[in-house]
Each structure stands twice: as structure tokens, then as C-alpha cells.
C-alpha positions in Angstrom: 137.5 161.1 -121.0 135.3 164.3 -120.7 137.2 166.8 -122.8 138.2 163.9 -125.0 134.6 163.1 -125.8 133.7 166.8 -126.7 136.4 167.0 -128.7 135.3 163.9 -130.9 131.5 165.4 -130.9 132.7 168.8 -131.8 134.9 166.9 -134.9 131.7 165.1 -135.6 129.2 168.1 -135.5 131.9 170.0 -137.9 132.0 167.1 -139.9 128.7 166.9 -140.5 128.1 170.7 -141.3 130.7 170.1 -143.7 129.1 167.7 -145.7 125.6 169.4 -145.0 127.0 172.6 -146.7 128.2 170.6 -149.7 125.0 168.7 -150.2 123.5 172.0 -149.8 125.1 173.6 -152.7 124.7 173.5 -156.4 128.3 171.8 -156.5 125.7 168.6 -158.4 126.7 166.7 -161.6 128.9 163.5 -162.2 132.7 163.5 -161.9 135.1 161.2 -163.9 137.2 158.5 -161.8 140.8 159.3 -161.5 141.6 155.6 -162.2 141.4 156.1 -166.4 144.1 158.1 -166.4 146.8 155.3 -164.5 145.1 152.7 -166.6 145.2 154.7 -170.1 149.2 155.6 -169.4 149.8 151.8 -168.8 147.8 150.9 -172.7 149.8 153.2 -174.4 153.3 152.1 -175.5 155.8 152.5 -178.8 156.2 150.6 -181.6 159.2 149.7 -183.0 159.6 152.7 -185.5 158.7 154.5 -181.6 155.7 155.7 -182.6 152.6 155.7 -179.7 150.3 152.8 -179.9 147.6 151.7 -177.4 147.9 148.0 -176.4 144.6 147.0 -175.1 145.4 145.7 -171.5 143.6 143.3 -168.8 142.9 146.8 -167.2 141.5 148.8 -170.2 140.1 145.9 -171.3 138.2 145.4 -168.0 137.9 149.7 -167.6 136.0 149.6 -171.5 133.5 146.9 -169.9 132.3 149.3 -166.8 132.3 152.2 -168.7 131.4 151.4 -172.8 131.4 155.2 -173.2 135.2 155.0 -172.4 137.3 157.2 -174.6 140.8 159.3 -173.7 143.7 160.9 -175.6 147.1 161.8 -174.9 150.0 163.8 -175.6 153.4 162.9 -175.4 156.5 165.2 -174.7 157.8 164.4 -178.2 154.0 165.8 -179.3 153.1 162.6 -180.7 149.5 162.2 -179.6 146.9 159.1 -179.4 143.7 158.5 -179.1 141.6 155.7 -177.9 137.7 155.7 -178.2 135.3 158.4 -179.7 136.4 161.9 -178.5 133.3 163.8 -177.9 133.8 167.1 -180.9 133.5 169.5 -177.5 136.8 168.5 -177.0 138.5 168.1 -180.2 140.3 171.3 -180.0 141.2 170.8 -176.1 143.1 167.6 -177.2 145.9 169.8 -179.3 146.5 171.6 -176.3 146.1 169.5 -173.3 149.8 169.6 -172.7 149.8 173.5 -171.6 147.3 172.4 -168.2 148.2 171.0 -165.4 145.2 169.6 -164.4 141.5 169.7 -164.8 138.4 168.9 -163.6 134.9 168.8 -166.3 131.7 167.3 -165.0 128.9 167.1 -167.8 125.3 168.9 -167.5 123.3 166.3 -169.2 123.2 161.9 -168.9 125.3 160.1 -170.5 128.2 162.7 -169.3 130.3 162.3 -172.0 131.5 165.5 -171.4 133.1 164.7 -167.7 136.8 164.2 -167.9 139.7 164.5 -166.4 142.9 166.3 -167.4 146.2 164.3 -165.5 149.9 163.9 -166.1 150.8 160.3 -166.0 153.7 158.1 -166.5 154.0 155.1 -168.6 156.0 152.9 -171.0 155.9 155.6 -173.4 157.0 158.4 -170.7 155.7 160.8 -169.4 152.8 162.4 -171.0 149.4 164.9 -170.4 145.7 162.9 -170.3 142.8 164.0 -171.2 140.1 160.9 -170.3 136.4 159.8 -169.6 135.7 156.9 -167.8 134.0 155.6 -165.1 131.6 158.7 -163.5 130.3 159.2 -160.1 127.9 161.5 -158.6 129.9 164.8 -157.4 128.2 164.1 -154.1 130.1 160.8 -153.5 133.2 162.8 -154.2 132.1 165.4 -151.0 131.0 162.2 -149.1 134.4 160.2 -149.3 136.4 163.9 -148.5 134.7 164.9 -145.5 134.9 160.9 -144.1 138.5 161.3 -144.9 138.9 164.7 -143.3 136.7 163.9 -140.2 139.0 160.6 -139.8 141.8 162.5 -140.2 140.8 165.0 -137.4 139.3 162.3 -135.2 142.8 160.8 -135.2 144.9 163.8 -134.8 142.9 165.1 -132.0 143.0 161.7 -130.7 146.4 161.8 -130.5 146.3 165.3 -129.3 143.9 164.4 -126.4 146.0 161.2 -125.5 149.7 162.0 -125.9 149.9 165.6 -126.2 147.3 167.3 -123.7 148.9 165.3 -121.0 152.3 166.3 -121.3 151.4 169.7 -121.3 148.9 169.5 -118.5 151.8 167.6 -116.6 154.6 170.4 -117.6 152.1 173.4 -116.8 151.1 171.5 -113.6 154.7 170.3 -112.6 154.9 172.7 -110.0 151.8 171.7 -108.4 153.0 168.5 -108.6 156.4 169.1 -106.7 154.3 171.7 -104.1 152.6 168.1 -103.4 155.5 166.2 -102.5 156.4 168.7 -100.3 153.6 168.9 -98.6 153.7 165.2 -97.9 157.5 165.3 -96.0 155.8 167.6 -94.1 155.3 167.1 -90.0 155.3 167.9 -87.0 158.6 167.0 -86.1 160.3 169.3 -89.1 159.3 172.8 -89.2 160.2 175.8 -91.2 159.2 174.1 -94.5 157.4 175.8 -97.4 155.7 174.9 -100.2 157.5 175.8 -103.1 156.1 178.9 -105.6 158.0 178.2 -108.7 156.6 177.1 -111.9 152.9 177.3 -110.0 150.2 178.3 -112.5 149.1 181.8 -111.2 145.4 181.0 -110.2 147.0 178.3 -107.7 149.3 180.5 -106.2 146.9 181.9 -103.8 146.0 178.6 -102.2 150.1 178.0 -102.4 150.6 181.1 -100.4 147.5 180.6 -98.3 148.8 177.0 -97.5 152.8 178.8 -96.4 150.8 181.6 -94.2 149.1 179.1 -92.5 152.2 176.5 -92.2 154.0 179.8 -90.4 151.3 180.6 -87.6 151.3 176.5 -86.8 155.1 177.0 -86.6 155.1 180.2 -84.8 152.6 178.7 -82.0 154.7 175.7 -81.8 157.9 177.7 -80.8 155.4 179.9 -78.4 154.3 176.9 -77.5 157.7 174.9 -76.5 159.6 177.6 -75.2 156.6 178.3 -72.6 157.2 174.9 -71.7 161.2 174.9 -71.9 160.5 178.1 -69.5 158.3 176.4 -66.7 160.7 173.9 -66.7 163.5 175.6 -66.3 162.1 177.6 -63.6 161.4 174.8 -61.5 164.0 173.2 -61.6 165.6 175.1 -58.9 162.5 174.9 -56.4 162.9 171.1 -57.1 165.9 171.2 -56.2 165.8 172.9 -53.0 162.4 170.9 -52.0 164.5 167.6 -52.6 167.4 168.8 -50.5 165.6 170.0 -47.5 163.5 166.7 -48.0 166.3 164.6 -47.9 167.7 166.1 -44.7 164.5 166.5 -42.7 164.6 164.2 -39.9 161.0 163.4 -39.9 160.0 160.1 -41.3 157.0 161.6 -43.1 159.3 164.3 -44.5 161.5 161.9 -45.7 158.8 159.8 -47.4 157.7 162.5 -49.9 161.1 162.0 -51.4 160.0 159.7 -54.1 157.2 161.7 -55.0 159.9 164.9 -55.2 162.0 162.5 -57.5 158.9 162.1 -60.1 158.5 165.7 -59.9 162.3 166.4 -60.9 161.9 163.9 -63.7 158.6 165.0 -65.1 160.9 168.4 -65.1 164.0 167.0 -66.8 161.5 165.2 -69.1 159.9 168.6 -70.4 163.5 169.9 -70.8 164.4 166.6 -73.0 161.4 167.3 -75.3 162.6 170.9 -76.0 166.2 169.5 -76.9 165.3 167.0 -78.8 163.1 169.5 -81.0 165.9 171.8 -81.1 168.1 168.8 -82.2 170.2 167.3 -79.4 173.4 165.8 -80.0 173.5 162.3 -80.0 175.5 159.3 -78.9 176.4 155.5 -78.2 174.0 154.5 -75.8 175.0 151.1 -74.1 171.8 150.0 -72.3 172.8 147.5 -70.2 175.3 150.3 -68.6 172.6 152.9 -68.4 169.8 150.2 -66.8 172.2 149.5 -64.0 173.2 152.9 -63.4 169.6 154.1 -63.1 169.0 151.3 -60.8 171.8 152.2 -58.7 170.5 155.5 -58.6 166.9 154.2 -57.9 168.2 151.5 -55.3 167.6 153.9 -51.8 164.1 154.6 -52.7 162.9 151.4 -53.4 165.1 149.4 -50.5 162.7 152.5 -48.4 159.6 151.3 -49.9 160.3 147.5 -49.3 160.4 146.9 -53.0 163.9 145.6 -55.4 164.8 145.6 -58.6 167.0 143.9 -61.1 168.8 144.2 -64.0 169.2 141.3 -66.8 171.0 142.2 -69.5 170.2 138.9 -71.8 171.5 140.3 -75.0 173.7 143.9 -74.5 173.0 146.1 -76.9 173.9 150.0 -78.0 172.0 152.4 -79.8 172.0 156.2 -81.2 170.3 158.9 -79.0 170.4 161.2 -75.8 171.4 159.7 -73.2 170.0 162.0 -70.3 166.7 161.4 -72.4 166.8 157.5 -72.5 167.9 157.4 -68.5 165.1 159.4 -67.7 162.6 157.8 -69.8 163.4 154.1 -68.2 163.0 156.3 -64.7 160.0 157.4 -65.5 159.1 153.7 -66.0 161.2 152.2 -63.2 158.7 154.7 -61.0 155.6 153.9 -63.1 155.7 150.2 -62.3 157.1 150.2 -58.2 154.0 153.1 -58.1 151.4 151.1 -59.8 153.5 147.6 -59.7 153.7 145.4 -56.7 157.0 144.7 -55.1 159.4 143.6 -57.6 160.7 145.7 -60.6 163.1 143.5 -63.3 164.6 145.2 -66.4 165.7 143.5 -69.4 167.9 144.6 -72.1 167.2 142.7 -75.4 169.8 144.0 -77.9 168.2 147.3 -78.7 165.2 146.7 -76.7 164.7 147.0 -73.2 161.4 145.8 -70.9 160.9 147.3 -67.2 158.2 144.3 -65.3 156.6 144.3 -62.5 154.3 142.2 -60.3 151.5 144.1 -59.7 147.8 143.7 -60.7 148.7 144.6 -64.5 147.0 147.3 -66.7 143.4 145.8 -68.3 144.3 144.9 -71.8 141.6 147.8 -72.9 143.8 150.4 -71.2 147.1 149.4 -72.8 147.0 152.5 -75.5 145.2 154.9 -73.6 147.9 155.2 -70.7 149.9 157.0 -72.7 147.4 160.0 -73.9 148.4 163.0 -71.6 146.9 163.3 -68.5 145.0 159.8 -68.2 145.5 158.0 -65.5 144.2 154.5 -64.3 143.0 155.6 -60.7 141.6 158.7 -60.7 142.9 159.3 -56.9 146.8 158.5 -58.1 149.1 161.2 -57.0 150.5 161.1 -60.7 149.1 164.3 -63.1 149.0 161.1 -65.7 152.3 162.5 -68.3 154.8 160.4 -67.4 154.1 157.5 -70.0 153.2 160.4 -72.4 156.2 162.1 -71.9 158.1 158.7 -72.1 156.3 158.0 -75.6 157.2 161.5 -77.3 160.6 160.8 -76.2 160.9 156.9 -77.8 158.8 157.8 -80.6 161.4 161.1 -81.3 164.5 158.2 -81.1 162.5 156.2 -83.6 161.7 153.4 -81.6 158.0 152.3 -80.3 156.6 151.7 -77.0 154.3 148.8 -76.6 152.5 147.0 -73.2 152.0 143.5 -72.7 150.8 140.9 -69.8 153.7 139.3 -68.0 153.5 136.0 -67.7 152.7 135.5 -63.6 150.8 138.7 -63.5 152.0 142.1 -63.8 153.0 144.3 -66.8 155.9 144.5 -69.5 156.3 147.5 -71.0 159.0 147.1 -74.0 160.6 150.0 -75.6 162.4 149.1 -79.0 164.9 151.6 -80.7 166.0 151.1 -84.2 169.4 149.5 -84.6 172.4 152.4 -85.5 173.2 152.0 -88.8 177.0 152.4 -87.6 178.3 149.0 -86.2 179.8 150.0 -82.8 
């Protein structure tokens, strides 16, 4: 509305100087009406030997009552000429030759004005012919009043539409690559890298902050892939001293040697975890997951350690489902929270498979409702002397929330916790 309103004051301060100039000027004097020239063409018809006559009509007649000084005359294209009223002698010799102008203007010096007229062509029952006429008179000043209202509405309205319709689309052509910069930078997150905001049809004083914008989008990306493959590195690299710590842990014969081989089993999953993330940002293949075959299997697998610690597990698979994603990913994440809850649980562990949900419950104390989303920020853990480092339910949210599924906590019933991990439903049916 800014710009529009200073256009519409700018059209009015014009306007005014317009009419301020004219006022100003010795352009003074009355001006005869237009109007007696249409009505005299109508008056004047033929006989029937053809020859011009002037029939006194309802609009002459009414013309001769506003202005008694009325008077015109005419001439035809046959030269046959008429004459209505008392011809001022100034113009008696203009009459002759009134057909060789095309138009004229004469404004009188002195009252009555007898001497403005107007010289028109017109057409009327008699044909065409050339007018010279005095009727009705107006101050000159009138005639500069009603011309600059009409040419200040005219502008008014043209910039109007110019300010409305116009300005607009070319603000929205010149700014269409700002525009399409914009929905770029909206698709972009942290899961998609390598994307750029797009330099074409950018106006050049935005193209800085365009390329500022890119410069900065490639040191975020560059720290990110510093970033992963230092931890795709540390990973790696202990996975083989895992390895050999489980080994020789699993062979010792001494009972407390033996007993640090759940806490050696975290350690390898918090390992293979780290390694998942990295896939998964490098775009791991995918596959049919069927999670009630995957919950038993890492129960199996999880089945010595707990019978050890005097604790069970089961399996319910009330609704079998299947979904798209990595498979070493998902059976590590429902480790990681198998181990979570027979840790921090008391001494029973059920998992349910819901379709394309599954819940790990145990019957421990539970997790205070105010805790439920602060678990899973890194490193937070709910007793501070836990031998946990506090990224396992992290860990186990990147990996869900990189599936596309969510990760949410609830109070079981008789005590304990429910952690439910929902996955979207393949849009393939399988």
C-alpha cells in the first residue's frame, strides 16, 4: 500500500500543478459549448425542392432559451449555406469560407461574448456539413478544471491498475528466482546433503546472500562428513578389540570374568549402532523386515545372558507385521532396548509386535513421566552411577526416526515401562 499511496499523491500533486499553471496563465475569457453544434446539425434539414431549412427542434428550441444570444450558420457540401440567428458582422466573411477549416476555437474579449464560437463538422439530416456556432459560454477556466479532473482520473486509474495488476507480476517475474531459492531452502535438512540454492534468474544484488547462503551450506556439509567418518572410524576400530574382549570373556573361567559379558555385549552394540548411523546416512539398502522373525531371533540370541542374570523374556507376536528398512539396524535397535529394560527393568522383559509396531516391557520401577523425552538426548542418563555412557536410547531414536517411524514411552499397566517403536507401513503390500 506504500508505493501505491505515493503514487496516487505524486498523480495528485501533478494534478494540481496542472491546473495551478492554467489558472495561472492569461489562457482567461469564455468558451462556447460544443453542444450547439450536434444540436444545430439536427435543426437543419431539406425541403422538398432539397433546399437547407432549419426546423426549430425540442433541442434548439430549449438551446435558444439558455442562450437568447444563440446564432450559427452552416455550410453544406453541395455549398448551400443557412443561417439561424443574428451573425455577429465580425464573422460575416468567415461564414463563406468556414468549409476550408477543420476546426476552431474563438473566445470573445468583451461580455456578452458574441464573438466566442466554435467551428465543427457535424452530421445531420441534411449530411454532412461545416458549423460555425455561438451558444451557450463557459468560463475558459471551467474548460482547464473539467480537463485536468479528467486527466488526473485517467492517471489515478491507470496507475491504479499499474500498481495492482502490473507491478506485481513483474515484481513476481523479476523475483521468481528468489522465490524458487526459497523452496529450496525449505527441502532442505539434515538428513539430505549436497543441496544448493539455485543462482538462476536471481536479481544481482541478492546473489551475494544466495552465494553466501551455498558457502555456508558446504562447510555444514563438509563438517558433517568430517564429522561421520571420525565416528564410522572409531567404530570400526573397535570393533576388533570388542571382539577379542568378548572372546576371551566368554572363555574365562572365572565367574566375575564371565559376568562382564553383558556389559561387553552393550559395548559391541553401542559399536554396531555407530556403524548403522553411518550406513544409513550413506543410504543403506533396504529390505522386508518381518518383525515377529526378527523379535524371536534377538531373543534367542539374548536368551544365555538373561537365563545368567535370573531374568526371561518373551515374545508375543499379536498382530505379525513387515516393514521396509535395515535389518541389522532394527535388530540392534530392539537390542539396545531388550538391554535397556533387563538393565534398568526388573526381572521380566515381554516384546510385542503390533503390525508394524513393536513394544519391549518390563517390570521394573518405570521411568518418572517427566523423564520420558529426556532419556533419549545423548548422554543422559537416569542414575548418574549407571554403567551406561547414556546413547543407547539416542542411538536407538536416530535410527527409528531415520526409518520413519517414532519412538514413544509409556507406563505399563502393573508397573514398569513400554517403550513402542512404530514404523510407517511399506507402501508395497508384501
Amino acid at each position: 500500500m506504500g508505493p501505491l499511496l505515493f503514487q496516487f499523491l505524486a498523480i495528485a500533486a501533478a494534478a494540481l500543478g496542472f491546473i495551478s499553471f492554467f489558472y495561472g496563465s492569461n489562457l482567461d475569457g469564455m468558451y462556447a459549448e460544443d453542444a450547439v453544434v450536434h444540436v444545430a446539425a439536427e435543426a437543419i434539414v431539406r425541403d422538398q425542392a432539397g433546399k437547407p431549412v432549419i426546423r426549430v427542434t425540442p433541442d434548439l428550441a430549449k438551446l435558444r432559451k439558455d442562450a437568447p444570444d444563440l446564432w450559427f450558420t452552416a455550410r453544406l457540401e453541395d455549398g448551400a449555406e443557412v443561417t439561424f440567428g443574428q451573425v455577429p458582422a465580425a464573422f460575416a466573411h468567415l461564414a463563406s469560407g468556414v468549409d476550408q477549416l477543420a476546426s476552431a476555437d474563438l473566445r470573445g474579449e468583451k461580455p456578452p461574448y458574441l464573438l466566442s464560437a466554435v467551428v465543427r463538422s457535424a452530421t445531420g439530416p441534411a449530411g454532412r456539413m461545416k458549423i460555425l456556432a455561438h451558444g451557450r459560454v463557459q468560463p475558459f477556466s471551467v474548460l482547464i478544471t473539467t480537463a485536468s479532473n479528467i486527466v488526473a482520473a485517467t492517471f489515478f486509474v491507470v496507475m491504479a491498475l499499474v500498481s495492482v495488476i502490473a507491478i506485481p507480476l513483474i515484481v513476481r517475474r523479476a523475483l521468481a528466482g528468489v522465490i524458487n531459492a526459497a523452496r529450496q531452502a525449505e527441502n532442505i535438512h539434515a538428513e539430505q546433503r549436497g543441496m544448493r540454492l539455485s543462482e538462476g534468474n536471481i536479481p544481482r544484488e541478492i546473489v551475494p546472500l544466495v552465494r553466501a547462503v551455498n558457502d555456508a551450506l558446504g562447510r555444514l556439509d563438509d563438517f558433517y562428513e568430517r564429522q561421520s567418518r571420525f565416528i564410522a572410524s572409531a567404530a570400526h576400530e573397535l570393533r576388533t578389540p570388542i571382539a577379542i574382549l568378548r572372546m576371551k570373556v566368554n572363555a574365562a573361567s572365572d565367574r566375575a570374568v564371565r559376568a562382564l559379558s553383558s556389559d561387553v555385549a552393550r559395548l559391541s552394540n553401542l559399536s554396531e549402532q555407530l556403524l548403522d548411523l553411518h550406513r544409513l546416512d550413506d543410504g543403506a539398502p533396504t529390505e522386508t523386515i518381518d518383525l515377529a522373525m526378527l523379535a524371536r531371533s534377538v531373543a534367542a540370541d539374548l536368551a544365555p545372558i538373561l537365563i545368567a542374570a535370573e531374568k526371561t523374556i518373551e515374545v508375543l507376536a499379536e498382530q505379525p507385521g513387515s516393514i521396509e528398512g535395515n535389518s541389522g539396524s532394527i535388530e540392534r535397535t530392539l537390542t539396545n532396548l531388550i538391554q535397556n529394560a533387563v538393565e534398568h527393568g526388573g526381572d521380566q522383559v515381554t516384546v510385542r509386535i503390533d503390525g508394524t509396531a513393536l513394544e519391549v516391557e518390563d517390570n521394573g520401577a518405570g521411568i518418572p513421566s517427566d523423564e520420558h523425552d529426556r532419556v533419549f538426548e545423548p548422554f543422559h542418563r537416569l542414575k548418574p552411577r549407571s554403567s551406561g555412557v547414556g546413547l543407547g536410547l539416542n542411538l536407538v531414536l536416530q535410527v527409528v526416526e531415520r526409518h520413519g517411524g517414532r519412538v514413544t514411552i509409556a507406563d505399563a499397566p502393573n508397573g514398569g515401562t513400554i517403550v513402542r517403536v512404530s514404523f510407517p507401513v511399506p507402501d508395497r503390500p508384501r
